[in-house]
C-alpha positions in Angstrom: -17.1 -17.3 13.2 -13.8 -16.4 14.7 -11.1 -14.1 13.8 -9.2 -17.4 13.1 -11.3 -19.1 12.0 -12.5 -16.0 9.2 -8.2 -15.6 8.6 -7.9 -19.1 8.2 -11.2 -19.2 5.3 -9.2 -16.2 3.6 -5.6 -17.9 3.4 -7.6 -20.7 2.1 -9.4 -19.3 0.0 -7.4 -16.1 -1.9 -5.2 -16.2 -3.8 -1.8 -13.9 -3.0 -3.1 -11.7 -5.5 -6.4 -11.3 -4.1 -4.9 -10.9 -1.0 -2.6 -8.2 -2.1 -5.2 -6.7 -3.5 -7.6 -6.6 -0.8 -5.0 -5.1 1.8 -4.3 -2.4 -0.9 -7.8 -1.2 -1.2 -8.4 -1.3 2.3 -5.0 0.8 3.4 -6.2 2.9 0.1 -9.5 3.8 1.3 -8.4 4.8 4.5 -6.2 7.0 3.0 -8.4 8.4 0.3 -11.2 9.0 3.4 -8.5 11.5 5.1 -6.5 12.6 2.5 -7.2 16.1 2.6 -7.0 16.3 6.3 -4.7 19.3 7.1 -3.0 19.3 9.3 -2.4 15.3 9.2 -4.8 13.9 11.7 -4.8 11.0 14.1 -6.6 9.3 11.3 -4.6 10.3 8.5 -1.1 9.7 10.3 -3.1 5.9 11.2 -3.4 5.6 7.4 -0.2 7.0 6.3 1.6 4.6 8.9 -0.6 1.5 7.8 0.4 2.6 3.8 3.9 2.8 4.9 4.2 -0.3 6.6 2.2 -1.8 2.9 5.1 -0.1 1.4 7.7 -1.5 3.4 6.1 -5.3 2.9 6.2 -4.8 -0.6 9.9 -3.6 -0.3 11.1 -6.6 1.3 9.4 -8.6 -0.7 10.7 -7.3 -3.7 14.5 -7.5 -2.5 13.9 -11.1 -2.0 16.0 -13.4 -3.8 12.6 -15.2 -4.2 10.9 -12.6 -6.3 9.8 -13.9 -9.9 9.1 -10.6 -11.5 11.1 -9.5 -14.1 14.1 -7.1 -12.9 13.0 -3.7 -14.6 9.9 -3.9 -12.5 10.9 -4.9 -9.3 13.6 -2.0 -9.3 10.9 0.2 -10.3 8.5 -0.4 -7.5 11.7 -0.6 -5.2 12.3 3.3 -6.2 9.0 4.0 -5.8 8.1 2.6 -2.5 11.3 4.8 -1.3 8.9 7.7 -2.9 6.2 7.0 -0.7 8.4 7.5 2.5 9.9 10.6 1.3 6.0 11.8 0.2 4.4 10.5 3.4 7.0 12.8 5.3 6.5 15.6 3.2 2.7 15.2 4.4 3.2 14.8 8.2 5.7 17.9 7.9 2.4 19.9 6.5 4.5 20.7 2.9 2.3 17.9 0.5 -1.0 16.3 0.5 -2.0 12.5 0.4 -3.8 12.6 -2.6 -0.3 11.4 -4.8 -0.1 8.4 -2.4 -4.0 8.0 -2.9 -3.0 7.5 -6.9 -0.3 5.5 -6.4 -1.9 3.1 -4.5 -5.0 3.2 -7.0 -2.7 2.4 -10.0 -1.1 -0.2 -8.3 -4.7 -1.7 -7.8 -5.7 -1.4 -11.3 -2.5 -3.5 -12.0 -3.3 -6.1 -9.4 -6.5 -6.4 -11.5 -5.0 -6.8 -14.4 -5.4 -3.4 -15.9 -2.3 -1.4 -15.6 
């Protein structure tokens, strides 16, 4: 099967959610699998850049004028995806570890399965 074809069976198939959730676990894993790399590695600035860019699709997102969820949380995970670009620099400059952004992500998982 092709990539396009496999892409296309996904869209069709998932639902947002699902999809959300996949990409989380998968830019989550890569993350936890390098996490304590120090100093940040090839592989560990790969998956802090594919956890930011996450991040930054979920910002957008949420500023939307689109966005149905309720107010309080959207502002909350507005703030906190402004968090995970101040940590992530914090963990190229050598003065943090990944391991917050690891739980982050893994809470935000357990919410997208319905267990917050």
């Amino acid at each position: 099967m092709s990539i396009a074809a496999y892409t296309q069976t996904i869209k069709e198939t998932e639902t947002p959610r699902q999809i959300e959730r996949r990409v989380v676990a998968q830019v989550t894993v890569a993350l936890e699998r390098h996490a304590g790399d120090a100093p940040a590695t090839p592989e560990l600035r790969d998956a802090l850049a594919r956890n930011q860019r996450l991040w930054g699709a979920f910002r957008a997102d949420l500023i939307g004028e689109d966005n149905t969820l309720p107010a309080e949380l959207r502002a909350g995970l507005i703030s906190l995806s402004f968090w995970v670009d101040r940590h992530t620099l914090q963990v190229l400059e050598g003065t943090a570890t990944a391991e917050p952004l690891v739980d982050v992500n893994r809470k935000i998982l357990a919410g997208l399965r319905g267990r917050g």
